[in-house]
C-alpha positions in Angstrom: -10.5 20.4 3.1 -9.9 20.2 6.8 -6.4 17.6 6.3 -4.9 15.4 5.1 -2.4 12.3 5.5 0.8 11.9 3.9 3.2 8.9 4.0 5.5 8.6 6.8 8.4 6.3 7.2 7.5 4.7 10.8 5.0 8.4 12.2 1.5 9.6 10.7 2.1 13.1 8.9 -0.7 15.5 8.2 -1.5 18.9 6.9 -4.4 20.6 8.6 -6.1 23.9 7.4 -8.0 26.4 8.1 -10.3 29.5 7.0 -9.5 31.0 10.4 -6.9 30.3 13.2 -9.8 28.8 15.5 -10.7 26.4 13.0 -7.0 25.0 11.8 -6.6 24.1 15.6 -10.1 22.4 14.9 -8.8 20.4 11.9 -5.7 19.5 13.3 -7.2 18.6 16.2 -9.5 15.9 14.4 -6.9 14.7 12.3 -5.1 13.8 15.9 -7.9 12.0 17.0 -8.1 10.2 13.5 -4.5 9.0 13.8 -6.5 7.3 16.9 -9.5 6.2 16.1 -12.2 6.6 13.6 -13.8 9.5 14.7 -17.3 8.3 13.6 -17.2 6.0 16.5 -17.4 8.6 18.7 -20.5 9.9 20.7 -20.3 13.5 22.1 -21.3 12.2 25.2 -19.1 13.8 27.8 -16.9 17.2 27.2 -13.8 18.4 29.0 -12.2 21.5 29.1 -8.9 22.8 28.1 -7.4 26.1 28.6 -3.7 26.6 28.0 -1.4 30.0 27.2 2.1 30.1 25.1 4.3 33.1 24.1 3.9 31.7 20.2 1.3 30.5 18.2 3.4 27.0 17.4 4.0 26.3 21.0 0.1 26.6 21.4 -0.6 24.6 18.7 2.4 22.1 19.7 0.9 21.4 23.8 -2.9 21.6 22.5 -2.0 18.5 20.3 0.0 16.8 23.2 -2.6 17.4 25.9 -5.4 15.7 23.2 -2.7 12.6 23.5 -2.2 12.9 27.0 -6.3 12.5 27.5 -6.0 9.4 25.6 -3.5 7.8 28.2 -4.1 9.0 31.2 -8.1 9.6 31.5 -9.2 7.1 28.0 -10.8 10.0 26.4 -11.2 10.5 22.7 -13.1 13.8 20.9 -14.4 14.1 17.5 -15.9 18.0 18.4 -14.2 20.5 19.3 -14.9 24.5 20.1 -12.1 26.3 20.3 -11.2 30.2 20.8 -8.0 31.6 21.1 -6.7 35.2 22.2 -3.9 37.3 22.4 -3.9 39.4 25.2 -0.3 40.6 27.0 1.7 39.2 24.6 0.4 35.8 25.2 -1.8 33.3 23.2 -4.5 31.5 25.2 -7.1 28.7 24.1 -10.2 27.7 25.1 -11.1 24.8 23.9 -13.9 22.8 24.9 -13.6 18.9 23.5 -16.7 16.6 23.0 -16.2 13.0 23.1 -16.3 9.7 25.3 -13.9 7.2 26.6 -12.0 4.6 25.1 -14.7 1.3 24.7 -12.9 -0.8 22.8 -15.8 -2.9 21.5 -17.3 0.3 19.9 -14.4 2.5 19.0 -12.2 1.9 16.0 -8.7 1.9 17.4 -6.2 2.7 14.6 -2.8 3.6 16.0 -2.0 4.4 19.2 -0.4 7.8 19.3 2.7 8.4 21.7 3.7 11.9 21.2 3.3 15.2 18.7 6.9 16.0 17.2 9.0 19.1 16.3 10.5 17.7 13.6 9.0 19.6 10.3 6.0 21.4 12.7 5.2 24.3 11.0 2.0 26.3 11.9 2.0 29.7 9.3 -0.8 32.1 7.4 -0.9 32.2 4.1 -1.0 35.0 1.6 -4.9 34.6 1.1 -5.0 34.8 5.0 -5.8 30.9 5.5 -4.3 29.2 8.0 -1.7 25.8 7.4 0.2 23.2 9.5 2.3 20.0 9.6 2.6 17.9 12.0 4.4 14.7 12.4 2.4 12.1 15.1 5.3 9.8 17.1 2.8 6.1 16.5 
């Protein structure tokens, strides 16, 4: 499973998972976009580039989500693709992630919500105990 949606009093919830830490930022990334739109609708038609750094693994996760969300509003970009690598080199996490998608057309893309902002409230980002990856993250709609 790559997430899932839970009920949220007035915000989309979701828990996104992962065989390895690249791939959770994957899933959670998709399940942002599908708080969007339906990801179907998408061509990979254009890609764009994001590379970020962050002292913790949460924080990455936390401004990867919001710069997805910031695409949206500021250049009409949505992704259903992404390739993402991440490193920890001087005790800093960097990605790489390169996002495949188009912008907004809204006589071919299924809008759903529009997304305002990733919360703190209830983020977690942890491994588990078999070594898969897990997070929850609550989408301000």
């Amino acid at each position: 499973m790559k997430y899932k949606f839970f009920p949220h009093t007035a915000d989309v919830m979701f828990e996104a998972y992962g065989k390895t830490l690249e791939q959770l930022f994957e899933n959670a990334a998709l399940a942002t976009e599908s708080t969007m739109v339906e990801t179907d609708s998408i061509k990979s038609r254009e890609h764009y580039e994001i590379l970020q750094e962050s002292d913790d693994l949460e924080d990455l996760l936390y401004n990867f989500l919001s710069e997805l969300i910031f695409l949206k509003d500021t250049e009409g970009l949505l992704f259903n693709k992404f390739e993402i690598t991440i490193h920890h080199k001087n005790k800093k996490y960097e990605i790489f992630a390169i996002c495949y998608g188009e912008k907004i057309n809204r006589d071919k893309h299924k809008l759903i919500d529009d997304a305002k902002a990733v919360t703190m409230h209830e983020f977690v980002l942890e491994q588990k105990e078999n070594k898969t990856w897990f997070a929850k993250v609550i989408i301000d709609i």
